[in-house]
C-alpha positions in Angstrom: -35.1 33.4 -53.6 -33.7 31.2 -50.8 -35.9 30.5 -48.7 -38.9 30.6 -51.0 -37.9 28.1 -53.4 -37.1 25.0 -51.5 -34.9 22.3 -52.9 -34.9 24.1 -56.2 -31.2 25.1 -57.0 -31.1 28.6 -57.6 -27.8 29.9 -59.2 -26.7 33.8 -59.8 -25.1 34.3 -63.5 -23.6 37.4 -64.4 -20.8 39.0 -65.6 -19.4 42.4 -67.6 -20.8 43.5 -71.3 -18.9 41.9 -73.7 -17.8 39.1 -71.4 -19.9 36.2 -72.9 -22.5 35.9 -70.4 -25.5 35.3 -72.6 -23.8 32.3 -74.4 -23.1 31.2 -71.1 -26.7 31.3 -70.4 -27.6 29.4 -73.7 -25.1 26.6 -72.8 -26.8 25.9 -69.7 -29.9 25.9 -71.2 -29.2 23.9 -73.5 -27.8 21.3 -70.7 -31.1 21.4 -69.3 -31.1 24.5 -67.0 -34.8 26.7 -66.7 -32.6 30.1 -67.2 -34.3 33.1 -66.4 -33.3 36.4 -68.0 -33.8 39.3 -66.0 -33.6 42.0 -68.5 -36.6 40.3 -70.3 -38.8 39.9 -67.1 -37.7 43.5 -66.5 -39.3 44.6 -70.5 -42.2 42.0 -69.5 -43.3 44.2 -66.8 -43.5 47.3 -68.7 -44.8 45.9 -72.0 -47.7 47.9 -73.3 -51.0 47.3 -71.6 -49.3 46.2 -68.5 -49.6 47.8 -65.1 -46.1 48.7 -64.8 -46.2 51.0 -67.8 -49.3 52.2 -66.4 -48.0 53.1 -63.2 -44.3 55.0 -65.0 -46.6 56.8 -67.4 -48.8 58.4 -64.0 -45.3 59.0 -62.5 -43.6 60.6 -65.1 -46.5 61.7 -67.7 -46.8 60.4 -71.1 -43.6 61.9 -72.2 -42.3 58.4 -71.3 -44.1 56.7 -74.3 -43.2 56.4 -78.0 -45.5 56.4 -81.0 -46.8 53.5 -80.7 -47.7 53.4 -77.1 -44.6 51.4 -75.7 -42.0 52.9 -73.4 -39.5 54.9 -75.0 -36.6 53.7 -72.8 -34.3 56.6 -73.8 -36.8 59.1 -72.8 -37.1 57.6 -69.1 -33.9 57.7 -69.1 -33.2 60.9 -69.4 -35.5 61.8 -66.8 -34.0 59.3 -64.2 -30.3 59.8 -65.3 -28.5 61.5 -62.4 -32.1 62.2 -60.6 -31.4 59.8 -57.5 -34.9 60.3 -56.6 -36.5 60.2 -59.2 -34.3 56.7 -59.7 -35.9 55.1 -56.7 -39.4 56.6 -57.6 -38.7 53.9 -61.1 -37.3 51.4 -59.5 -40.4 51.2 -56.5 -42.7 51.3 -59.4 -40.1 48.1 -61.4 -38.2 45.6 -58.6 -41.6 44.8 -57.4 -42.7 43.5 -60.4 -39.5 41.6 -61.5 -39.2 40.1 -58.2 -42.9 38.9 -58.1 -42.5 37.7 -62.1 -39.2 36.0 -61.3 -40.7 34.1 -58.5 -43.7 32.8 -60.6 -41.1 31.5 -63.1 -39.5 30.1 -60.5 -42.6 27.8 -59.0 -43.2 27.2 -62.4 -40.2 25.3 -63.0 -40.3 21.5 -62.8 -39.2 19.2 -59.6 -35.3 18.7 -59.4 -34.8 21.8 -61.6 -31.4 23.7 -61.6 -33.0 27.9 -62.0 -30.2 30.0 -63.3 -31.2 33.8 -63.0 -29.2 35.5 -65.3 -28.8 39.0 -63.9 -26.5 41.5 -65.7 -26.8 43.8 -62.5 -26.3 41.0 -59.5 -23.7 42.6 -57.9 -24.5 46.0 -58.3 -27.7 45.9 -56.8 -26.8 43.1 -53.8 -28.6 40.2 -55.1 -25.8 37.8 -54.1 -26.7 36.4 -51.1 -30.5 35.2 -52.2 -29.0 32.2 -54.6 -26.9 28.8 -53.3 -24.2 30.1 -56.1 -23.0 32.6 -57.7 -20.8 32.0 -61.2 -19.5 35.1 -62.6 -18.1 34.5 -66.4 -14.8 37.5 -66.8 -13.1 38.2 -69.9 -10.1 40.9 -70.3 -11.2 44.4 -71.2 -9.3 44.0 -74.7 -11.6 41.2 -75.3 -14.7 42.9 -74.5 -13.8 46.0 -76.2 -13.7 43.9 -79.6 -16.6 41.9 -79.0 -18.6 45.3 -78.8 -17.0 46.8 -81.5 -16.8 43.8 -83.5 -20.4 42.2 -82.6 -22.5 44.5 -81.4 -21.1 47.5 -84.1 -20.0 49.8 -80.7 -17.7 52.7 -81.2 -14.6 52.6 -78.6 -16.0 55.2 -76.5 -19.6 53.9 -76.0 -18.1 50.6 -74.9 -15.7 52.4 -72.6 -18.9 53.9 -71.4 -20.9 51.2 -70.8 -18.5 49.0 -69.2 -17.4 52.3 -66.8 -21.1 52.1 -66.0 -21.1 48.4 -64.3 -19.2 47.0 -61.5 -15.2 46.3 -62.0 -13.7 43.0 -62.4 -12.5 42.6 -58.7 -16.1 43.7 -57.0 -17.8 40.6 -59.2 -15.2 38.1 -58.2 -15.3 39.5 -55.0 -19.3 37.8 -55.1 -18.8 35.2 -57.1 -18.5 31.3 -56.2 -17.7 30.2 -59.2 -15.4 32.5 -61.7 -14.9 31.1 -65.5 -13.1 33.2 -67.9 -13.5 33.8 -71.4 -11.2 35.0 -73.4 -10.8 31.5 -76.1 -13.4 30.5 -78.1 -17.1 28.9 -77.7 -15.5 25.7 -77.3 -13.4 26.2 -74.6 -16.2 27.9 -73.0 -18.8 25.9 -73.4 -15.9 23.0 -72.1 -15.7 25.0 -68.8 -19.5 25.4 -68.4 -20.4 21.7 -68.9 -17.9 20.1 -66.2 -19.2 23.4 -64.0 -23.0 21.7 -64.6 -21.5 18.5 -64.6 -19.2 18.4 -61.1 -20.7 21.1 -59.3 -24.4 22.0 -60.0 -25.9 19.1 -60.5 -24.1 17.1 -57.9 -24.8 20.7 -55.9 -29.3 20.4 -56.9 -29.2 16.4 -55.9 -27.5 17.7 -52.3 -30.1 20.0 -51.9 -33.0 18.1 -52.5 -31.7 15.0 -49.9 -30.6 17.2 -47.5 -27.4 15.9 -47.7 -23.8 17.5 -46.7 -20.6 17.0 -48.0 -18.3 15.3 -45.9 -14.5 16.0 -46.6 -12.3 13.3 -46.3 -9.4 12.3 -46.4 -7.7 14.7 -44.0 -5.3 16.7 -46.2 -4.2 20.2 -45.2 -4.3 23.4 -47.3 -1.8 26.0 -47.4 -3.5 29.1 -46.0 -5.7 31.0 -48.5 -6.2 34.4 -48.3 -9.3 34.1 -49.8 -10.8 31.8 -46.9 -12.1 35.1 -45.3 -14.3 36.1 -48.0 -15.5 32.7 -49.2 -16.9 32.5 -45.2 -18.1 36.5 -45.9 -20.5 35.0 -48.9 -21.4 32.3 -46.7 -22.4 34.4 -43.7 -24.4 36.8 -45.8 -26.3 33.7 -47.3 -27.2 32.7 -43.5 -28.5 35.5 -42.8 -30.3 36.3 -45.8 -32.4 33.2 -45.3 -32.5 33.4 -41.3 -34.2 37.6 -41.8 -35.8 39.2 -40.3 -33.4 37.8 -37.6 -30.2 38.9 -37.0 -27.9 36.2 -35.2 -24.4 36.7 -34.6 -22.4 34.8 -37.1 -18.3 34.0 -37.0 -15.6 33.3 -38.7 -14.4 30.2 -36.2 -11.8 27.3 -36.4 -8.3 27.6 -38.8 -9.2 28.8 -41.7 -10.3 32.0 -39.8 -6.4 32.1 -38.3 -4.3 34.3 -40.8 -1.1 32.4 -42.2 -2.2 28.3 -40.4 -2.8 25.8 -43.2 -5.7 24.0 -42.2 -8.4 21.5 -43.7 -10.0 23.3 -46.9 -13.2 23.4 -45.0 -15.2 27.0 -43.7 -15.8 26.6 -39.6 -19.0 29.1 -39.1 -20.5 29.4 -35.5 -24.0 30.4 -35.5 -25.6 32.0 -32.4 -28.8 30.5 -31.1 -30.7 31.4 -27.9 -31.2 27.5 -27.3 -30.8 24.1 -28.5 -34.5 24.5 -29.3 -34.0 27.2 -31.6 -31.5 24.9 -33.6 -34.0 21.9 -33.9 -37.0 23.9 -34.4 -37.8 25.9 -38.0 -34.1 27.6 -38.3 -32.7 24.2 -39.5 -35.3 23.5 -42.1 -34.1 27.5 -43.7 -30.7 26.5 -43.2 -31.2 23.2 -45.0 -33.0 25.5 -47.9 -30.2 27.8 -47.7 -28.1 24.7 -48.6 -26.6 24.1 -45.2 -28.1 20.8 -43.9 -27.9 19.1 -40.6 -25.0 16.5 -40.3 -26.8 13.2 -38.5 -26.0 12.2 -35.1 -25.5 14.5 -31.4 -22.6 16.6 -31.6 -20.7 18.2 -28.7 -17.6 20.1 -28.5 -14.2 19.3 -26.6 -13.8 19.5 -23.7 -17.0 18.2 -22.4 -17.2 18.1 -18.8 -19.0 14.9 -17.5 -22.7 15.8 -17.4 -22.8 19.2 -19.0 -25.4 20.0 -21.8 -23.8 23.2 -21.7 -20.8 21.9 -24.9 -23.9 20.5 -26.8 -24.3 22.0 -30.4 -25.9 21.2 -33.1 -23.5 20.7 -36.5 -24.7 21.6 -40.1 -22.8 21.2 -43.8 -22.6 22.2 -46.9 -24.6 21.0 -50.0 -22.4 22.7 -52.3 -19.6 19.7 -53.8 -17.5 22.8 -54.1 -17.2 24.7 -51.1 -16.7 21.8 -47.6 -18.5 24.2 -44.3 -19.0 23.0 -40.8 -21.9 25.3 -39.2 -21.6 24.9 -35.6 -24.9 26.3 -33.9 -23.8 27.1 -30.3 -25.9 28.5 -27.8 -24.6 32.0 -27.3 -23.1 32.7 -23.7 -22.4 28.4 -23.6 -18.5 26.9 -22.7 -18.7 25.7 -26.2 -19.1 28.9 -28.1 -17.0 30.8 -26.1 -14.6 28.2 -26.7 -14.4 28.4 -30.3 -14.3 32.5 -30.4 -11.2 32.8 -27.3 -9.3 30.2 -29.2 -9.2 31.5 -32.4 -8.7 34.7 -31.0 -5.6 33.5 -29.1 -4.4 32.0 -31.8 -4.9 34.8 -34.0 -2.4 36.3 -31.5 0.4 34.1 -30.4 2.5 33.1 -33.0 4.1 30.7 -30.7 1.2 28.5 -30.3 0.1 29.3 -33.8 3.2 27.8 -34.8 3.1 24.7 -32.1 -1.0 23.9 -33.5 0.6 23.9 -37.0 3.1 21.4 -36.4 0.6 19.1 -34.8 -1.8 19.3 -37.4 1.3 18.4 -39.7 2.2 15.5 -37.5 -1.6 14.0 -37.3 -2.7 14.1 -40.7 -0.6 11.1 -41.6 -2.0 9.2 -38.6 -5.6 10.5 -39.1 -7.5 8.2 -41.9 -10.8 10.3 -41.4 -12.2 13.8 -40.1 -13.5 12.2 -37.2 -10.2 10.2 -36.1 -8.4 13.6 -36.7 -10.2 15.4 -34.8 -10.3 13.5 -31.6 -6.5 13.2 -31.8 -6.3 17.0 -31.7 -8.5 17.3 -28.1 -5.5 16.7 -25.9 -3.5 19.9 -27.4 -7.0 21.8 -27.3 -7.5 21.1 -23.4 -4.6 22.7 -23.1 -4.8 25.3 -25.3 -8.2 25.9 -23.9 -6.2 26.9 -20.4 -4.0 29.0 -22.4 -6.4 30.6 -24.4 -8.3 31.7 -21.2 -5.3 32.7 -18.9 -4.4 34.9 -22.3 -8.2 36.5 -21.9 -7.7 37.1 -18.7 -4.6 38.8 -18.9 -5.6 41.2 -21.9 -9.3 42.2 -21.0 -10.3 40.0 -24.0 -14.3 39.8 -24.8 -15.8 37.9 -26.8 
């Protein structure tokens, strides 16, 4: 999906039976999304006459079909239920299909168009690094329960069932962007979906399509998150899904990837290219597709020795309104990304200077009007951390 699909915004929905997920959907139809259900490509596939139910009826026999010719889901599934391999034998014969039918919707979608793939299964089966975002709708367990009872005319124990069969509440958020409960009514639901459209997806598409990052100013500092590791965890897996078949290294770089240091609510990421070439060349048109575009202008790191090419990098952003990233693309092996790994490293481990960088971040923000201003009135403490950091390397066998 990224990396097919150009500047069309492609965005995850999912979320637990019961949770609301489908009149989630409906809203952002109804705002002007092209929402694609994936249970109904996945019965497209199979409909009678089509070559998907031709190829599960030669794979499991006719046994498969109801009376009137159409696949008797209940039968199949009682031949795939707790047969692992007779599971993957289906789903060879099905994810094809959907995949190939979701991406025909997909082109067939018009210019500028938000595509909002609504996947009941997203997590479960590891589709959340091929969209820009992920939005993940919860609601509390007592809330589902009634709305299956209630709604759909469940007994308690087939909704305890069905809701034992999916992912839990922490593994979705765990993917998720974007989290919007629901446990109100329609109105306060659809209220949360249409500032999501309105402040984050379409500002998020119009990004996209310009190539344009988000540049986060003023300087104001964050107290630390412990969540900054796994926002850059989703970010990294969406690099590399659109960089395969290659695998670069990717890290976690700059303050927010220092446990306990406030910092700038912004996601340092250093990818590792073989050369500057590399950077300029076809990587940063999947990057920009990925929703990391290239910042304008030549970048290079501090310190920068008089005449060395060697702190050179090339910078990329974030489309996303939501989520501020600086992707540093440093040649791996260069000063400049060895740099940003022995520093954070060092940091990481001397609370002393972890404590000394906090209260000169604290001390600069006042005087810094703009990213660029604060970060230049940092490079004095980084030359000498630099000499720290590597004296520190040197005395503990540290490798990057």
């Amino acid at each position: 999906m990224i990396g097919l699909t150009g500047a069309v915004l492609m965005v995850g929905l999912t979320g637990g039976i019961g949770s609301g997920k489908s009149a989630m959907a409906a809203r952002l139809a109804e705002l002007g999304a092209v929402v694609i259900d994936a249970d109904q490509v996945a019965r497209e596939v199979v409909a009678p006459g089509s070559a998907g139910l031709a190829e599960i009826v030669a794979t499991f026999s006719e046994r498969v079909l109801d009376a009137h010719g159409a696949l008797d889901r209940a039968a199949l599934g009682a031949i795939v239920f707790g047969d692992a391999a007779a599971r993957r034998r289906l789903e060879a014969i099905t994810h094809p299909r959907v995949r190939a039918r979701t991406a025909e919707l997909v082109a067939a979608a018009p210019p500028h168009a938000i595509v909002v793939n609504d996947v009941p299964l997203l997590v479960e089966v590891g589709l959340a690094p091929t969209y820009h975002l992920v939005v993940v709708v919860q609601a509390a367990l007592a809330t589902r329960f009634a709305r299956l009872t209630r709604k759909r005319g469940m007994d308690r124990a087939e909704a305890e069932r069905r809701i034992a069969a999916q992912a839990d509440d922490a593994r979705r958020r765990a993917a998720a962007d974007v989290v919007l409960s629901n446990d109100g009514d329609l109105t306060e639901l659809y209220a949360a979906v249409d500032a999501l459209w309105r402040d984050r997806l379409v500002p998020y598409e119009e990004n996209l399509r310009a190539r344009r990052a988000v540049r986060p100013d003023p300087v104001v500092l964050a107290e630390p998150d412990p969540d900054w590791p796994q926002q850059y965890a989703r970010l990294a897996a969406r690099i590399r899904h659109a960089l395969a078949p290659a695998e670069p290294r990717i890290d976690h770089v700059g303050s927010t990837a220092v446990p306990g240091l406030a910092a700038r609510d912004v996601i340092d990421i250093q990818l590792s290219v073989a050369s500057l070439e590399e950077a300029d060349g076809p990587l940063a048109e999947r990057l920009a597709d990925a929703g990391f575009p290239r910042l304008p202008g030549q970048w290079w790191d501090n310190p920068r020795p008089a005449g060395s090419g060697w702190w050179e990098k090339r910078l990329h952003g974030s489309a996303d309104p939501g989520r501020p990233v600086h992707l540093h693309l440093r040649v791996a092996g260069s000063p400049g990304w060895r740099y940003a790994l022995v520093t954070r490293d060092h940091l990481r481990a001397d609370p002393d200077q972890r404590a000394a960088y906090l209260q000169l971040k604290r001390e600069l923000v006042g005087a810094a009007p703009d990213s660029a201003t604060y970060g230049t009135l940092k490079h004095p403490w980084f030359d000498e951390e630099h000499l720290r950091a590597e004296e520190w390397a040197g005395r503990t066998g540290w490798q990057p």
